[in-house]
Structures are given as C-alpha cells and as structure tokens.
C-alpha positions as CSV (number, residue, x, y, z in Angstrom):
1,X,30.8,64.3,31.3
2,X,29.4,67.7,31.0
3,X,31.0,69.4,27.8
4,X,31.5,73.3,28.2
5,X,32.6,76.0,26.0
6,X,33.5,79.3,26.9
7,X,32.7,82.9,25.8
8,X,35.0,85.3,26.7
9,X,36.6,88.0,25.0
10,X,39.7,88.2,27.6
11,X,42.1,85.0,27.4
12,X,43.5,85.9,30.9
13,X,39.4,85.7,32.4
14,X,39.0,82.0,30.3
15,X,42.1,80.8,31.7
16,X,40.8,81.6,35.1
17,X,37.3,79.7,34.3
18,X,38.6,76.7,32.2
19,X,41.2,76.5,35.7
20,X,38.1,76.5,38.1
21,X,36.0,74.6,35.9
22,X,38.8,71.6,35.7
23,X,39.2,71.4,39.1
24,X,34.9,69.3,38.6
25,X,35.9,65.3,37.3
26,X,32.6,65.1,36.0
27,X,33.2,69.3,33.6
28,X,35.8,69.2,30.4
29,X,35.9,72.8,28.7
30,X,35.8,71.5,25.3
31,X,36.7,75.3,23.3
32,X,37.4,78.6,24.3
33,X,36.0,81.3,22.2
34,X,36.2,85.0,21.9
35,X,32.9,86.2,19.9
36,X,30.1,85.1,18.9
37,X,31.0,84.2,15.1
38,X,34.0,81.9,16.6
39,X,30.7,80.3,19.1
40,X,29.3,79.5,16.2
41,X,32.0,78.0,14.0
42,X,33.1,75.7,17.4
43,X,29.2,74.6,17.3
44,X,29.7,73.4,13.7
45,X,31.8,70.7,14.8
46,X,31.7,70.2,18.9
47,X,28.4,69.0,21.0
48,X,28.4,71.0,23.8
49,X,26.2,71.1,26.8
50,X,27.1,74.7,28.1
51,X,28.4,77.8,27.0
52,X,29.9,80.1,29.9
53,X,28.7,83.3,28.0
54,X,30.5,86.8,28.9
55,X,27.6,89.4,27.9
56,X,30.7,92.4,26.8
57,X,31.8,90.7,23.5
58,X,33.3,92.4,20.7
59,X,30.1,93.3,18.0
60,X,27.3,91.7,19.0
61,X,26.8,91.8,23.1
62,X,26.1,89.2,24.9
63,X,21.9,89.3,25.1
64,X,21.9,89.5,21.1
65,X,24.1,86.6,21.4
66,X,21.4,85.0,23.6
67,X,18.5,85.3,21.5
68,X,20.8,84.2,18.6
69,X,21.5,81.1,20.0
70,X,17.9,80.3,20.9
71,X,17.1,80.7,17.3
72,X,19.4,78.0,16.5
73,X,17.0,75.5,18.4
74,X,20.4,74.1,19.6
75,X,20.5,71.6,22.5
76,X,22.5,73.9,24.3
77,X,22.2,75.5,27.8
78,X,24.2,78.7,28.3
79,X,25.2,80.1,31.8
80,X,26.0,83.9,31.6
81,X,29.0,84.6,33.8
82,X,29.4,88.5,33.5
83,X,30.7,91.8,35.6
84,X,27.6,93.7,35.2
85,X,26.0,93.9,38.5
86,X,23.0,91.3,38.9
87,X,20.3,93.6,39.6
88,X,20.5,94.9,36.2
89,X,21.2,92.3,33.9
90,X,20.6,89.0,35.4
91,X,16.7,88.9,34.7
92,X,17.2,90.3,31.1
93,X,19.8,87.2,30.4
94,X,17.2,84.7,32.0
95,X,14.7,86.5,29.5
96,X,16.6,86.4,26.6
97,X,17.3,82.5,27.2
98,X,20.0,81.7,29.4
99,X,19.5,79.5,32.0
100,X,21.6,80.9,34.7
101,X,23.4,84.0,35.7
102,X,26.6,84.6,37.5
103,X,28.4,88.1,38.1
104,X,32.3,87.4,38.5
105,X,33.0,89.4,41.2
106,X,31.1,86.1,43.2
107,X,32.6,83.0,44.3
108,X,34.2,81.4,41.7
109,X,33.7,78.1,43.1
110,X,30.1,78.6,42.4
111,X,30.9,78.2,38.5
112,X,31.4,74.6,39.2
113,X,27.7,74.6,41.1
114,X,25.9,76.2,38.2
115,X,27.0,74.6,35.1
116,X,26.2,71.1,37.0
117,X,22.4,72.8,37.7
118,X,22.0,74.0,34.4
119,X,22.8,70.8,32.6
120,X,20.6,69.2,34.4
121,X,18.0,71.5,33.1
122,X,17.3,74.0,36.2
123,X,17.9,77.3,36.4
124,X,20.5,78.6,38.4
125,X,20.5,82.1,40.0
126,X,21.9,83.2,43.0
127,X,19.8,84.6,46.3
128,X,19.8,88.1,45.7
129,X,18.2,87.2,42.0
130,X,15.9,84.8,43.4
131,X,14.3,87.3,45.6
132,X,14.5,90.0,42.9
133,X,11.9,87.6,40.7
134,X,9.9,87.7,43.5
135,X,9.5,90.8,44.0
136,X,9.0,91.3,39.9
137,X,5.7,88.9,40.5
138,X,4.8,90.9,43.6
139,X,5.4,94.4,41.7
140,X,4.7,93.7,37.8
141,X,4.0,97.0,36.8
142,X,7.0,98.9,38.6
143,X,10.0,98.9,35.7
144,X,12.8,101.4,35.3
145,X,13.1,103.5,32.5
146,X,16.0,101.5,30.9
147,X,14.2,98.9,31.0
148,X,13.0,100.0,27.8
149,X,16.7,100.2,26.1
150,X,17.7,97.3,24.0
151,X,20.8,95.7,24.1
152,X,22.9,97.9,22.3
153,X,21.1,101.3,23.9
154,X,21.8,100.2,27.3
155,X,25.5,99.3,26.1
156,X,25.8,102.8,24.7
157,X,24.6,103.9,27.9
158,X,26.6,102.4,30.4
159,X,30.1,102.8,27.8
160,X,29.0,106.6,28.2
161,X,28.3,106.5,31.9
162,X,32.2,104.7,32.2
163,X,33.4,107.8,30.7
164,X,34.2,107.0,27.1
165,X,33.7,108.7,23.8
166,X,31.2,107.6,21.2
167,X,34.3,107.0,18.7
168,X,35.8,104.9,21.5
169,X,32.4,103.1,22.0
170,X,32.0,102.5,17.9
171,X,35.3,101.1,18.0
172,X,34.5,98.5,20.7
173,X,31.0,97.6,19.7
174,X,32.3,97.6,15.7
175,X,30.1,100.4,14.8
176,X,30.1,103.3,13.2
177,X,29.9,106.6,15.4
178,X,27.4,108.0,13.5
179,X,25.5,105.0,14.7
180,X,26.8,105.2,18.1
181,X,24.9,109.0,18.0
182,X,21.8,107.6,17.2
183,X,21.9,105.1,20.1
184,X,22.9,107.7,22.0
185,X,19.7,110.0,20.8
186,X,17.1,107.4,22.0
187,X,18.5,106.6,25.3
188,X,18.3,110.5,26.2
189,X,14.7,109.9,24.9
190,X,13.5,107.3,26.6
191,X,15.4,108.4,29.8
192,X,13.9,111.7,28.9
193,X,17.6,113.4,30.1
194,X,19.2,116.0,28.1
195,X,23.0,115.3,28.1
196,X,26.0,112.8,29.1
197,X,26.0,113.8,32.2
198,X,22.9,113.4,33.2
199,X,23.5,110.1,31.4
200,X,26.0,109.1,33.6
201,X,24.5,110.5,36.9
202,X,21.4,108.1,36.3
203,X,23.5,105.1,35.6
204,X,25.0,105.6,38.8
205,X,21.5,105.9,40.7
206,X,20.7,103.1,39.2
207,X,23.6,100.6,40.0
208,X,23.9,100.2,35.9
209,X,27.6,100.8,36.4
C-alpha cells in the first residue's frame, strides 16, 4: 500500500485529490495538511511514502518547502501537483527535490499514474517537461532573467503581475509589507524594469501567470 499525504492549502482541492487518489486499491491518503508546519507535525507520527505538495501555501511556498523536506533526509518522495504553468516551475520543483511534477489544470487521472512512478523511485514528468529538459541539455546557457528570482521574488512577482497590492501579498505570504517592498526592489533589479507594470507585462511574455 502506497501511503500519501497531501499539501494543500484549499480543503475543497484535497477533497478532489484524496477522491481521485481512492479510486487506486493499491493508494490510502493517510493525512491531509494545509502548511508546511502541519507537514511536519503529521511526519512526527505517520510513515508516508508521498506527499502531493501544492507549491502556493500559506508562509513558506512550496520550493522552500522542498528543500526543507530534503534537509530532513526523510524517506519521503514528494510529487508537486500545482496551477503554475509547467514551463515555469516544473524544472525548479524537480531541482529543488521533488520527484515529479503535475499542473492541475491536467488530467486528474494522471495523479493516480504518478504517485505509483514516484514511489517506485522514478521521476515522473509529463511530455511537454520531458522535452523542455532536453532542450535545457541542448541549450545550457540560455536562461531567463527570473530564473535568477528565488522563491519568494518570483512569488512577489507573479502576486504583483495577478494584480494585487504588496499589503495584500504580505498578508498571504505572512510578511510584513515593508518586506514585501524589498522583494519587490530586487525583482525590478534583476528584471532590470522600472515599475509594476512593466512587472506584470513581462510575466505575461513569459507564461509566469
């Protein structure tokens, strides 16, 4: 039996998943979770195999979670199942050490597919990120400029480009604005743009939202 937890901040999108996910005989979601401190309380007393991971939590997103969990040395395979759009995120998660990546607006039969891959220790992508890692080998040196951004940058950047305000966005990511300014300070500087909306008009270019 392949023991999963899942990682979502939204009861109504874990309902969905754990309903997919029981649908397998051989998949039992074992906890449902909402953040990454509650990931790690459930790990305290639960073996898991695989944690569905949403990468838009509350506090800490989902990549920091990512390179958390690897720190733990934990026996645990983690599938990111996410709405940001694959060409963006999915060869950061499989950087930052998940094992597969999924965007929600897919099949969500395929959920079933992946976790069985993952657990038994392959990789599981779909074919539009398959052919975007072979095109990384083909083209090393040819990376975007938010490519640079880390985690919490490139969530500034994209809760900008969505149309929010930075006191919205410090509420969400449980910061404080001032905070949110100065993420918001070194993405126009590594983007090398001058305002939000030439923020938002290179997130669009870019398929980042």
């Amino acid at each position: 039996m392949i023991r999963v937890m899942l990682c979502d901040d939204h009861a109504f999108v874990r309902r969905g998943i754990r309903d997919m996910l029981s649908e397998a005989v051989d998949i039992q979601v074992i906890a449902e979770t909402a953040s990454y401190s509650e990931v790690r309380e459930a790990l305290r007393t639960q073996a898991c195999d695989v944690l569905v991971l949403d990468l838009n939590l509350p506090g800490r997103g989902g990549i920091e979670v990512l390179e958390s969990l690897r720190d733990l040395n934990l026996p645990l395979k983690v599938l990111v199942v996410s709405m940001y759009p694959e060409d963006q995120y999915a060869i950061r998660c499989l950087r930052a050490g998940a094992q597969g990546y999924l965007n929600k607006a897919g099949d969500p039969t395929e959920i079933i597919t992946a976790v069985r891959t993952i657990h038994q220790g392959r990789k599981y992508v779909t074919a539009e990120v398959a052919q975007m890692l072979v095109d990384n080998l083909s083209t090393p040196n040819s990376q975007a400029l938010h490519d640079a951004l880390s985690e919490r940058e490139m969530q500034t950047l994209i809760k900008i480009a969505s149309g929010k305000r930075l006191s919205d966005i410090a509420q969400e990511l449980m910061l404080s604005p001032k905070t949110v300014s100065v993420y918001r300070a070194r993405v126009l500087e590594k983007l090398k743009l001058s305002n939000n909306s030439e923020l938002t008009v290179y997130a669009i270019r870019n398929g980042l939202v």
